[in-house]
N, CA, C and O atoms as a Maestro MAE file, in Angstrom:
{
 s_m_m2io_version
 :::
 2.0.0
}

f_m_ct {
 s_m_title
 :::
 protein
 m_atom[288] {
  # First column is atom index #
  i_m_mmod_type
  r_m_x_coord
  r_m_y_coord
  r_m_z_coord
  i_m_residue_number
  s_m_chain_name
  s_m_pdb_residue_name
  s_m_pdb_atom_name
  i_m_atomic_number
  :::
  1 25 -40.241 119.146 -35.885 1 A "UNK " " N  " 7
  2 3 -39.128 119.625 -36.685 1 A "UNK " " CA " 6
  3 2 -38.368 118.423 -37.214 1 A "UNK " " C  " 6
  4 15 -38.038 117.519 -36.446 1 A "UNK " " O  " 8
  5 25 -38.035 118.385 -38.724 2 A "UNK " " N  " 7
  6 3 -37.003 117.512 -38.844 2 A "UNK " " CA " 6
  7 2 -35.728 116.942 -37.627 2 A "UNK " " C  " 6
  8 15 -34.927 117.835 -37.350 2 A "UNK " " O  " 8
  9 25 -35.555 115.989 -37.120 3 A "UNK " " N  " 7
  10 3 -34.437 115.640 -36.847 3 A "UNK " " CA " 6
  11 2 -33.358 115.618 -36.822 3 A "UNK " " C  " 6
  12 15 -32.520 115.908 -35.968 3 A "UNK " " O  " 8
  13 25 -33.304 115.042 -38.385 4 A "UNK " " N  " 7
  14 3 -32.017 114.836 -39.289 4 A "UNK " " CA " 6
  15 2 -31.558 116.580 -39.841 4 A "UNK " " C  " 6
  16 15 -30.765 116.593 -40.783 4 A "UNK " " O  " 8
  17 25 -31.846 117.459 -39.503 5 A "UNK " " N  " 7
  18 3 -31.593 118.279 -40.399 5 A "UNK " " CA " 6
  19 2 -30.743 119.745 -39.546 5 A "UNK " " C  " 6
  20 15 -31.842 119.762 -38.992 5 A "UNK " " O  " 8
  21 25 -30.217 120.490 -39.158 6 A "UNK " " N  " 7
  22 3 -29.349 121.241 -38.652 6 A "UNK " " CA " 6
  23 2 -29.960 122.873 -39.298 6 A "UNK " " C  " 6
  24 15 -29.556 123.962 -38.891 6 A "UNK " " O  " 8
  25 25 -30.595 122.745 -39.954 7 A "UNK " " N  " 7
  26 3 -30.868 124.195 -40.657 7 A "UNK " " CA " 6
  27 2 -32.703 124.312 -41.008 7 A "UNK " " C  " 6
  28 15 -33.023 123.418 -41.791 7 A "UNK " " O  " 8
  29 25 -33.382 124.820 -40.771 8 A "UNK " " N  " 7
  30 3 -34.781 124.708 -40.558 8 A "UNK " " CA " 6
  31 2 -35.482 126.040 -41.534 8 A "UNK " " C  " 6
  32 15 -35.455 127.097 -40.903 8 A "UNK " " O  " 8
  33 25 -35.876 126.121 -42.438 9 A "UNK " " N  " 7
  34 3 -36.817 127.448 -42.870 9 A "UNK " " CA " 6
  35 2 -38.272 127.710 -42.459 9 A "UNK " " C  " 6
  36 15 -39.031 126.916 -41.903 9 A "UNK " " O  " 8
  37 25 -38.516 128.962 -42.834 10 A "UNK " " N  " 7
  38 3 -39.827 129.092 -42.326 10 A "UNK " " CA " 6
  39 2 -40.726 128.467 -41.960 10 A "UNK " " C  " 6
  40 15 -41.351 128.449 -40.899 10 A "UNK " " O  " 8
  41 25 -40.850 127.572 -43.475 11 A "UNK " " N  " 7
  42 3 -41.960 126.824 -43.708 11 A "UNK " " CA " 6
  43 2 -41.915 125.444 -42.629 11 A "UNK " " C  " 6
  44 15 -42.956 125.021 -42.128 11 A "UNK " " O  " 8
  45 25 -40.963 125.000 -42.433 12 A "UNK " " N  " 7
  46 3 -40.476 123.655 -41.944 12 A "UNK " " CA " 6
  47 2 -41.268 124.225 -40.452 12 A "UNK " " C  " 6
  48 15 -42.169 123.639 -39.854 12 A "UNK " " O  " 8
  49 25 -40.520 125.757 -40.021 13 A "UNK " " N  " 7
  50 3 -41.097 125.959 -38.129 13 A "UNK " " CA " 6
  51 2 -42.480 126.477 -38.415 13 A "UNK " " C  " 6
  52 15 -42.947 126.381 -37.280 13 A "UNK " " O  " 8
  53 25 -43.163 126.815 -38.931 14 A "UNK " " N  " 7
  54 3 -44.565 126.751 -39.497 14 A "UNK " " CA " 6
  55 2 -45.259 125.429 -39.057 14 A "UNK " " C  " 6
  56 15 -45.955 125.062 -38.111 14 A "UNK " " O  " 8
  57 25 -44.923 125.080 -39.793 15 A "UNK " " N  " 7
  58 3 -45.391 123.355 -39.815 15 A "UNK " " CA " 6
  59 2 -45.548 122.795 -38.284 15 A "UNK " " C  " 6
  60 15 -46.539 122.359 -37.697 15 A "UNK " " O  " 8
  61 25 -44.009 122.999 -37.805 16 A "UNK " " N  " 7
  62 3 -43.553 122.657 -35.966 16 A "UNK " " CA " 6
  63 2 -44.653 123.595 -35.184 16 A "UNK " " C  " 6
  64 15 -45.227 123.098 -34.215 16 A "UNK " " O  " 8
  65 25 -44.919 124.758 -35.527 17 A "UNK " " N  " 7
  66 3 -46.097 125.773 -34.748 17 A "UNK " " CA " 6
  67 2 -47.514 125.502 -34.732 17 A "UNK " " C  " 6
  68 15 -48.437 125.302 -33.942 17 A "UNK " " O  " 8
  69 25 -47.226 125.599 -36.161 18 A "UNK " " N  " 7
  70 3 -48.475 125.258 -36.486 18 A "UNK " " CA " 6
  71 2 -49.291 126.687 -36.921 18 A "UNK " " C  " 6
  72 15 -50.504 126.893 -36.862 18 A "UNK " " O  " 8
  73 25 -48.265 127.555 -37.353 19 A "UNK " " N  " 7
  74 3 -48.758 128.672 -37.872 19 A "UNK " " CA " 6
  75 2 -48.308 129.119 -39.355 19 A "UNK " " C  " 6
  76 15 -47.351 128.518 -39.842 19 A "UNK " " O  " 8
  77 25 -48.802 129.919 -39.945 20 A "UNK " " N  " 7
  78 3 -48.185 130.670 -41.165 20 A "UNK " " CA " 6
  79 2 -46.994 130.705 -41.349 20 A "UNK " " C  " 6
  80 15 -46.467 131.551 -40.627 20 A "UNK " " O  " 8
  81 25 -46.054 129.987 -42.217 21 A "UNK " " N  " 7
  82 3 -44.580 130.882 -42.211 21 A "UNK " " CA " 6
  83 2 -44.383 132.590 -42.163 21 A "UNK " " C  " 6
  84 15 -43.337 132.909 -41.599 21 A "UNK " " O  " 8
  85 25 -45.135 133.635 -42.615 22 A "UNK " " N  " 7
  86 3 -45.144 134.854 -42.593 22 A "UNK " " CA " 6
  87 2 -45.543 135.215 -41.482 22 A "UNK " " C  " 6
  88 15 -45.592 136.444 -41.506 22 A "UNK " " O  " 8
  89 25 -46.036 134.615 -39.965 23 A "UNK " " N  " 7
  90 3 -46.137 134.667 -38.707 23 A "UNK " " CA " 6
  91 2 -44.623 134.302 -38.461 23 A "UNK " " C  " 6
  92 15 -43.965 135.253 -38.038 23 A "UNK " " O  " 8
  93 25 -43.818 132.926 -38.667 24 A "UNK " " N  " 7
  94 3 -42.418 132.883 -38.194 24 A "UNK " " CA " 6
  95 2 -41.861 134.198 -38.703 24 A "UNK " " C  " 6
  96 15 -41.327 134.803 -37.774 24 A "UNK " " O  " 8
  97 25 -41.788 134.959 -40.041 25 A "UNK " " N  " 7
  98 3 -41.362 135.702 -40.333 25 A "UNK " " CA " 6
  99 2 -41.433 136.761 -39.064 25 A "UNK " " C  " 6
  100 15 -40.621 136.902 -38.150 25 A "UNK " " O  " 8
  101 25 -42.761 137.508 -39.330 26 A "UNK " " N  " 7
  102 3 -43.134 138.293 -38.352 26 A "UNK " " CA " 6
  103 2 -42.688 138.012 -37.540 26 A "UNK " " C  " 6
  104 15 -42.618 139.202 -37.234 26 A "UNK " " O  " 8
  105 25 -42.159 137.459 -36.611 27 A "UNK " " N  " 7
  106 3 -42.778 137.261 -34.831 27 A "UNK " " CA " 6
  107 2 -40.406 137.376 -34.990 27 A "UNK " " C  " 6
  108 15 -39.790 137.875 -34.048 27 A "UNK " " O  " 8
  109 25 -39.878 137.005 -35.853 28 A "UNK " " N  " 7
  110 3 -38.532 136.930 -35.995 28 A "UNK " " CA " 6
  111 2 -38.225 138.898 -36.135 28 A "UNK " " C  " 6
  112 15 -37.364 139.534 -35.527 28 A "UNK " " O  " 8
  113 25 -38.644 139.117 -36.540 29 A "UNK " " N  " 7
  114 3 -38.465 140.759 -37.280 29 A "UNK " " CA " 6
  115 2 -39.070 141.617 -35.738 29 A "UNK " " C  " 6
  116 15 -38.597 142.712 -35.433 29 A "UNK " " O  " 8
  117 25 -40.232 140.881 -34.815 30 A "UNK " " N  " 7
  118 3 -40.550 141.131 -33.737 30 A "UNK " " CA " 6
  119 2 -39.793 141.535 -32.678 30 A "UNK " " C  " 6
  120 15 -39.935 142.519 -31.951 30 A "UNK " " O  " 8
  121 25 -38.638 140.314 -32.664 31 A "UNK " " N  " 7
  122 3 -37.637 139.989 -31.738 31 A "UNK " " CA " 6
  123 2 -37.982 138.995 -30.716 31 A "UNK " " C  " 6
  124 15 -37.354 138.830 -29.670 31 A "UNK " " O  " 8
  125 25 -39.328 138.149 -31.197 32 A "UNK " " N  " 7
  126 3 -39.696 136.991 -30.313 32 A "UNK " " CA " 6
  127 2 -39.334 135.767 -30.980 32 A "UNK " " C  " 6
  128 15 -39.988 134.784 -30.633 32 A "UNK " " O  " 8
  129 25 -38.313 135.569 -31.985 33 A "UNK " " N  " 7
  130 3 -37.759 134.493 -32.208 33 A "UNK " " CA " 6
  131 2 -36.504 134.344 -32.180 33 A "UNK " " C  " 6
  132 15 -35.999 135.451 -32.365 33 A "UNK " " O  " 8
  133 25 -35.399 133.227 -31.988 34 A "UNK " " N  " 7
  134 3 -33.951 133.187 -32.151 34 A "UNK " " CA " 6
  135 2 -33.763 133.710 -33.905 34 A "UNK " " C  " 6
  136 15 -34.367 133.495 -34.955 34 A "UNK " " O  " 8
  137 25 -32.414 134.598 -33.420 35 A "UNK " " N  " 7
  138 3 -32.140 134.707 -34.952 35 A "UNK " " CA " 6
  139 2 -31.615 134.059 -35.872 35 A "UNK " " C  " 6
  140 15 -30.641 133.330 -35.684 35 A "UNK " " O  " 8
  141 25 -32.405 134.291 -37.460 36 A "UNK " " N  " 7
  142 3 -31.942 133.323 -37.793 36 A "UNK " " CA " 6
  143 2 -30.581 133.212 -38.766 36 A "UNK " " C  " 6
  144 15 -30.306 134.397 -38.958 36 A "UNK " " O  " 8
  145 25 -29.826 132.601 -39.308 37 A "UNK " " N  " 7
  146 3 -28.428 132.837 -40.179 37 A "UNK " " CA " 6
  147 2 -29.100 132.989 -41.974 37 A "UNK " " C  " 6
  148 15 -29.962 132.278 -42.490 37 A "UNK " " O  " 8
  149 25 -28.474 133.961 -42.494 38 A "UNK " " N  " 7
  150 3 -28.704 133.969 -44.107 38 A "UNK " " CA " 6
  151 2 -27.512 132.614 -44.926 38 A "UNK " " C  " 6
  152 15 -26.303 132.460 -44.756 38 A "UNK " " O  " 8
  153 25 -28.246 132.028 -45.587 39 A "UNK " " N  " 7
  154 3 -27.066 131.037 -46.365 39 A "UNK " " CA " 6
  155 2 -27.736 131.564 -47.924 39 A "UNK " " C  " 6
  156 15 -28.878 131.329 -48.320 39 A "UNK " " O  " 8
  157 25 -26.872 132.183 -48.506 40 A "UNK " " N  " 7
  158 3 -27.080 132.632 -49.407 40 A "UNK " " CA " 6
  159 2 -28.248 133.148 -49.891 40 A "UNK " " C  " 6
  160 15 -27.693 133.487 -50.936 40 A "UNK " " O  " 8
  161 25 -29.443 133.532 -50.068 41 A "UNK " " N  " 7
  162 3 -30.929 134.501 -49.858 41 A "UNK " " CA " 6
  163 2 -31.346 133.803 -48.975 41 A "UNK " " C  " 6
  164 15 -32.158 134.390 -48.261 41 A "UNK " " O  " 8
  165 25 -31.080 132.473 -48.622 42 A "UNK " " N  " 7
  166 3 -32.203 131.858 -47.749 42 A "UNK " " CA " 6
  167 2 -32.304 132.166 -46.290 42 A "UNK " " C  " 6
  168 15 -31.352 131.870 -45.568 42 A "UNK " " O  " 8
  169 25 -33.401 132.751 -45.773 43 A "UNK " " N  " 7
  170 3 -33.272 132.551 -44.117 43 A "UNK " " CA " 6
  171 2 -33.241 131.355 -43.676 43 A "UNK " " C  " 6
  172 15 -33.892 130.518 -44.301 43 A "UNK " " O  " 8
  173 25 -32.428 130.911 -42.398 44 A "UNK " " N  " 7
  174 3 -32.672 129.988 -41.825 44 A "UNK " " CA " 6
  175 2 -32.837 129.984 -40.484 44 A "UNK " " C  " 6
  176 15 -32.906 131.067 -39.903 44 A "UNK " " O  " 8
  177 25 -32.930 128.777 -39.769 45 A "UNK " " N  " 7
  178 3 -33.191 128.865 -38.174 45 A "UNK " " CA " 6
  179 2 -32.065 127.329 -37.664 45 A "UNK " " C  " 6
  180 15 -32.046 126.200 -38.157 45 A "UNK " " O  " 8
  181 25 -31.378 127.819 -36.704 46 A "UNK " " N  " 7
  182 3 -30.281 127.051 -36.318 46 A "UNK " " CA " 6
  183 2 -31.408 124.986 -35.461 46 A "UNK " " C  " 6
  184 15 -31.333 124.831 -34.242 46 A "UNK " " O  " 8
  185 25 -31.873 124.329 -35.956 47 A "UNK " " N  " 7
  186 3 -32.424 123.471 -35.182 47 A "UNK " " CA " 6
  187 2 -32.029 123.222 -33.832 47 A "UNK " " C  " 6
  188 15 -32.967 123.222 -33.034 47 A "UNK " " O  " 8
  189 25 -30.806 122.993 -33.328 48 A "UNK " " N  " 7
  190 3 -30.519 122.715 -32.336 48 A "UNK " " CA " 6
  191 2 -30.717 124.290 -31.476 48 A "UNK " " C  " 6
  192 15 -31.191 124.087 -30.358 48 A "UNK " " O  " 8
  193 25 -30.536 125.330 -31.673 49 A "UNK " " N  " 7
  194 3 -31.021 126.861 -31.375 49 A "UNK " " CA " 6
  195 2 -32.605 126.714 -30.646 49 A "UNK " " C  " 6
  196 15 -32.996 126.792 -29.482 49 A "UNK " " O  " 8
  197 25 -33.283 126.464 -31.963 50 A "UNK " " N  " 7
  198 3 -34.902 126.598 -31.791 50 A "UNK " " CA " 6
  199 2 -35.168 125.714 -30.951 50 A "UNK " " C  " 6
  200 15 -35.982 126.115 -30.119 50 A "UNK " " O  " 8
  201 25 -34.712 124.309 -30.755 51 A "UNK " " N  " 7
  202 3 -35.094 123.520 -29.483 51 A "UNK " " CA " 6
  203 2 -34.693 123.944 -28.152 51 A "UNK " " C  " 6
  204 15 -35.483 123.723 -27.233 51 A "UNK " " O  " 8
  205 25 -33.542 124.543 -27.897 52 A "UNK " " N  " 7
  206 3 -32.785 125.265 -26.790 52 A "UNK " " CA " 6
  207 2 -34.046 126.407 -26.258 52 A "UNK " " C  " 6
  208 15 -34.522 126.479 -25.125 52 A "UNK " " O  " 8
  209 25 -34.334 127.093 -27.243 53 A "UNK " " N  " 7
  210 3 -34.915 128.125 -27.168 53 A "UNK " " CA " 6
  211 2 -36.573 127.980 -26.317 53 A "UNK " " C  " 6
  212 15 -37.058 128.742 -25.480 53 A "UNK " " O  " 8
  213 25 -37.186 126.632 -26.950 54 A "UNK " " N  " 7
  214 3 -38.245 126.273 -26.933 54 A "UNK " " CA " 6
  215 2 -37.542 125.653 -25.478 54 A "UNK " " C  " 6
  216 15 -37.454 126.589 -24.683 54 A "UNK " " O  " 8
  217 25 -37.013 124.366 -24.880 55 A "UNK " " N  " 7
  218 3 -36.496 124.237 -23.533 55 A "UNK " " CA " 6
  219 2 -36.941 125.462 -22.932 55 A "UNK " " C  " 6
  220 15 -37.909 125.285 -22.192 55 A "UNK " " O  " 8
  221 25 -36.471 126.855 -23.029 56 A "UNK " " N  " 7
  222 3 -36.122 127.462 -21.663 56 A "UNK " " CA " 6
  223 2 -37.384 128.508 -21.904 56 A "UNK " " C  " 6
  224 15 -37.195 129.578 -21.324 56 A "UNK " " O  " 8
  225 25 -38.576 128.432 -22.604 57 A "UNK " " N  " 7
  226 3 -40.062 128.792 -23.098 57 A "UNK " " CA " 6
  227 2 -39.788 130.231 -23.494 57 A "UNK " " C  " 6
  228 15 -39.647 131.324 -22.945 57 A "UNK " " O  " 8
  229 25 -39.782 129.791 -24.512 58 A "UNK " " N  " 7
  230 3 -39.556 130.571 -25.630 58 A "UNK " " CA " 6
  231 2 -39.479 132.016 -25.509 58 A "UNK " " C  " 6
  232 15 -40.189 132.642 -26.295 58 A "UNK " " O  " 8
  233 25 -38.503 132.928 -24.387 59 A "UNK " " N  " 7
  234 3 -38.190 133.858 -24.339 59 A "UNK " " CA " 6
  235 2 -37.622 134.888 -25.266 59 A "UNK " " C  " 6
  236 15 -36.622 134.619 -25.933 59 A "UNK " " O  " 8
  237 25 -38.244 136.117 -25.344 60 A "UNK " " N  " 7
  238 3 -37.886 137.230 -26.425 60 A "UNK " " CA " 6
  239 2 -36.461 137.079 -26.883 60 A "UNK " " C  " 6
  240 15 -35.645 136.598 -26.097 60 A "UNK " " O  " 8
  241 25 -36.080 137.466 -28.139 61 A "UNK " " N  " 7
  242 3 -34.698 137.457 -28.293 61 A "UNK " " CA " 6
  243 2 -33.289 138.353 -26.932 61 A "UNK " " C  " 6
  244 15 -32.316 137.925 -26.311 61 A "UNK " " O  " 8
  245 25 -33.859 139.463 -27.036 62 A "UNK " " N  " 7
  246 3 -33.481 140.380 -25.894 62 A "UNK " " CA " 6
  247 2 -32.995 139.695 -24.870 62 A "UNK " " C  " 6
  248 15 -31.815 139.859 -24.562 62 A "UNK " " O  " 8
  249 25 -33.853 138.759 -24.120 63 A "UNK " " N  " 7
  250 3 -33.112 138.179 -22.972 63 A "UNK " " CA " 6
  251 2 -32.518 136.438 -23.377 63 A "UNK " " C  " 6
  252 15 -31.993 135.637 -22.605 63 A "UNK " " O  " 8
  253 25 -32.844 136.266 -24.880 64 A "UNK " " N  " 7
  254 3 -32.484 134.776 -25.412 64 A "UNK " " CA " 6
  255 2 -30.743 134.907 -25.645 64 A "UNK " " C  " 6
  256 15 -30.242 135.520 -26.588 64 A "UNK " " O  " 8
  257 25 -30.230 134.437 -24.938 65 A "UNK " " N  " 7
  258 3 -28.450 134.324 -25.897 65 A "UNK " " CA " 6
  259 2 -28.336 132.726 -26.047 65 A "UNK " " C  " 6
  260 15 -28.505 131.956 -25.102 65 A "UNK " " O  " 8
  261 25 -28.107 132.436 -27.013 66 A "UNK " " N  " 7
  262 3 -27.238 131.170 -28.213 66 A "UNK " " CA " 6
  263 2 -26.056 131.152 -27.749 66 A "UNK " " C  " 6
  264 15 -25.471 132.062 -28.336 66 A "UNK " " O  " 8
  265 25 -25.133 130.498 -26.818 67 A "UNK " " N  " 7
  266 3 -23.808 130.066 -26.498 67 A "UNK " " CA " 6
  267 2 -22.883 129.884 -28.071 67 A "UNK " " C  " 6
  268 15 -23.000 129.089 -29.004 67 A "UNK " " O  " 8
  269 25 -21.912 131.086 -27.797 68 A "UNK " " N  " 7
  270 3 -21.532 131.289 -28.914 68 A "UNK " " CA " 6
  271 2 -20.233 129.626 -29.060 68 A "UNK " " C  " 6
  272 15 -19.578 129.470 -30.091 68 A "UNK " " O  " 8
  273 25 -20.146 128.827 -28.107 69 A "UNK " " N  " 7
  274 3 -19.397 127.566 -28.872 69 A "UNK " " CA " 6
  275 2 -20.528 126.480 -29.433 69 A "UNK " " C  " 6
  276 15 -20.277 125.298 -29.666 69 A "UNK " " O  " 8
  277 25 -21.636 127.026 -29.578 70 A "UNK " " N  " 7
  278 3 -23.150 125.755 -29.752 70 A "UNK " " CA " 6
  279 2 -23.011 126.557 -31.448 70 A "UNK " " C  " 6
  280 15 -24.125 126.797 -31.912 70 A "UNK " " O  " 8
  281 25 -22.078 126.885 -32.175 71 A "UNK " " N  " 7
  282 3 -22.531 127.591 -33.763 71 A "UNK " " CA " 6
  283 2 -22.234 126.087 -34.155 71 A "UNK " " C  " 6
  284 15 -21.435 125.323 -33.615 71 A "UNK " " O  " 8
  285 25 -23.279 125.794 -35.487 72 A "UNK " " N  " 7
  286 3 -23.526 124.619 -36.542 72 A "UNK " " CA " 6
  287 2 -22.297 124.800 -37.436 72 A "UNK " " C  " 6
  288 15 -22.120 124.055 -38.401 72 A "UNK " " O  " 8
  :::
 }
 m_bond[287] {
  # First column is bond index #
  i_m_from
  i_m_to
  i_m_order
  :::
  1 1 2 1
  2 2 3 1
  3 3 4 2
  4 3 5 1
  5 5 6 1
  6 6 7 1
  7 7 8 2
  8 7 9 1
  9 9 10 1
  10 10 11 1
  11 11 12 2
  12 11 13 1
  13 13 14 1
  14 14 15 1
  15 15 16 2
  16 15 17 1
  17 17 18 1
  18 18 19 1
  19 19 20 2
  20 19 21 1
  21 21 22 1
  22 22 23 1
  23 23 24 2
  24 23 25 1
  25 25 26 1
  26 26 27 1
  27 27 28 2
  28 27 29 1
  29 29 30 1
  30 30 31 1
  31 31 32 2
  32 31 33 1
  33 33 34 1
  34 34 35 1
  35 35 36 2
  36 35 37 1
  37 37 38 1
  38 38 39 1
  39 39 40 2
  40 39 41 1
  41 41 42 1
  42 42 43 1
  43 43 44 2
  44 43 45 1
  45 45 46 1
  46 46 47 1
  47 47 48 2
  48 47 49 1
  49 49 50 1
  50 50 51 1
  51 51 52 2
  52 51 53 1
  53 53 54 1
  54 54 55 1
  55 55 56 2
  56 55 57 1
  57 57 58 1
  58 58 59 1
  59 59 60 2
  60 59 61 1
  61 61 62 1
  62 62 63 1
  63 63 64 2
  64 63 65 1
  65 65 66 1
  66 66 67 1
  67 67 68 2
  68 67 69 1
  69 69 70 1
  70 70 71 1
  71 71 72 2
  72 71 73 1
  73 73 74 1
  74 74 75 1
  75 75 76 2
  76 75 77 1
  77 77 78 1
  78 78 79 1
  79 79 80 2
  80 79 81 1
  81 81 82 1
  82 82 83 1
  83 83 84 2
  84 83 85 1
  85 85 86 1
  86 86 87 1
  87 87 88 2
  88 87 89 1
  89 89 90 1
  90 90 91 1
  91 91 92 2
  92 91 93 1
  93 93 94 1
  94 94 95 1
  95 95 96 2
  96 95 97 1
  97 97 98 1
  98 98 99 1
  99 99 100 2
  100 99 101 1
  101 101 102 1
  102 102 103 1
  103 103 104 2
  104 103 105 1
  105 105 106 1
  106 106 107 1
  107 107 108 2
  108 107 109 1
  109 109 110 1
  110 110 111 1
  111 111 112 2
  112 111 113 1
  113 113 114 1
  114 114 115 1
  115 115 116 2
  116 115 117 1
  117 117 118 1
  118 118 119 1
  119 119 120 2
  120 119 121 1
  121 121 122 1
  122 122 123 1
  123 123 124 2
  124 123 125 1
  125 125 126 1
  126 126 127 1
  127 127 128 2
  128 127 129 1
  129 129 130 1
  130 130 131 1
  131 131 132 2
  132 131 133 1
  133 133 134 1
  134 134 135 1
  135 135 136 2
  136 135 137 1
  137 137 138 1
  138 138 139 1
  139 139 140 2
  140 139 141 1
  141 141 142 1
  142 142 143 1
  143 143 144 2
  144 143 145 1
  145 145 146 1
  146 146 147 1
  147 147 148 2
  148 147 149 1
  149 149 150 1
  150 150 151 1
  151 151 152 2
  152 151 153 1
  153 153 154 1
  154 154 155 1
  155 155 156 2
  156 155 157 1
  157 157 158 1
  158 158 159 1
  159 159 160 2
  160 159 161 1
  161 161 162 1
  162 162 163 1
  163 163 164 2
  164 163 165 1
  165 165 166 1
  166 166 167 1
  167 167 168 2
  168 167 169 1
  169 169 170 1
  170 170 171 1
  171 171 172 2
  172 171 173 1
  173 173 174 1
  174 174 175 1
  175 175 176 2
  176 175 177 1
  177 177 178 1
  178 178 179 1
  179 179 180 2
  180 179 181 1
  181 181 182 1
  182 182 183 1
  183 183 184 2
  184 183 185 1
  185 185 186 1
  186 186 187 1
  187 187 188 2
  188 187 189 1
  189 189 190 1
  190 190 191 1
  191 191 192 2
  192 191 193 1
  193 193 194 1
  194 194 195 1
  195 195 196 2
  196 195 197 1
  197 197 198 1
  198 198 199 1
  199 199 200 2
  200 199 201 1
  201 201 202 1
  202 202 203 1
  203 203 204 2
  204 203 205 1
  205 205 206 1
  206 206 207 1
  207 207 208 2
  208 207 209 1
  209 209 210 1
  210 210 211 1
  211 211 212 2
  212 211 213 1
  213 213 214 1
  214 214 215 1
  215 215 216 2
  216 215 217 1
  217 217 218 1
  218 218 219 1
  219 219 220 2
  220 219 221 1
  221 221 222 1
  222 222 223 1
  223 223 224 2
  224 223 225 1
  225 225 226 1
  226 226 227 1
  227 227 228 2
  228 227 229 1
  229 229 230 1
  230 230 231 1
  231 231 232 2
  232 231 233 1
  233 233 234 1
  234 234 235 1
  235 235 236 2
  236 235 237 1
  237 237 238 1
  238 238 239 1
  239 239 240 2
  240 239 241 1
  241 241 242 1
  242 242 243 1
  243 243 244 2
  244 243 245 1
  245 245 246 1
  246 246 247 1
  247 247 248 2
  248 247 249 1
  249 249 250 1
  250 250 251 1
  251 251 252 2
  252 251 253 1
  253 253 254 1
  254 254 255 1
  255 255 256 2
  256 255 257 1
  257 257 258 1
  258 258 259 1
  259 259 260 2
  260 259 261 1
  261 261 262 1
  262 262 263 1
  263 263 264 2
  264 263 265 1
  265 265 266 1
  266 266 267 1
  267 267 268 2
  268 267 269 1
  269 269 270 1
  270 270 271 1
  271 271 272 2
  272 271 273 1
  273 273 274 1
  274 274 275 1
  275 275 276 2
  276 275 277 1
  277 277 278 1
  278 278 279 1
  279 279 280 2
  280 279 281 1
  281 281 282 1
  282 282 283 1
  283 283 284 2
  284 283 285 1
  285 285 286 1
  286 286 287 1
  287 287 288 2
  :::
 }
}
């Protein structure tokens, strides 16, 4: 994943997976990914989120909570 960057799209965690962006799609709409924030049409994915997420292996959204003072 970019580093430098705080806001991540499909394509970018695609790339990090190593799968289809329309799999990140999917697997988000699933409820097996962190959710992600709309910035104007664009979906995004919080970077510092998706690494948290990936840390504690990559648990369903359902039992995933984002510490609401960790918002970008």
């Amino acid at each position: 994943m970019p580093e430098d960057r705080w806001l991540l799209s499909a394509e970018d965690l695609a790339d990090r997976f190593g799968v289809a962006p329309s799999t990140i799609r999917r697997q988000t709409a699933a409820g097996k990914f962190p959710q992600p924030v709309r910035v104007g049409r664009r979906i995004l994915w919080r970077s510092d989120e998706v690494r948290a997420w990936i840390r504690e292996g990559c648990p369903p959204r359902s039992r995933w909570r984002w510490p609401k003072g960790n918002a970008v």
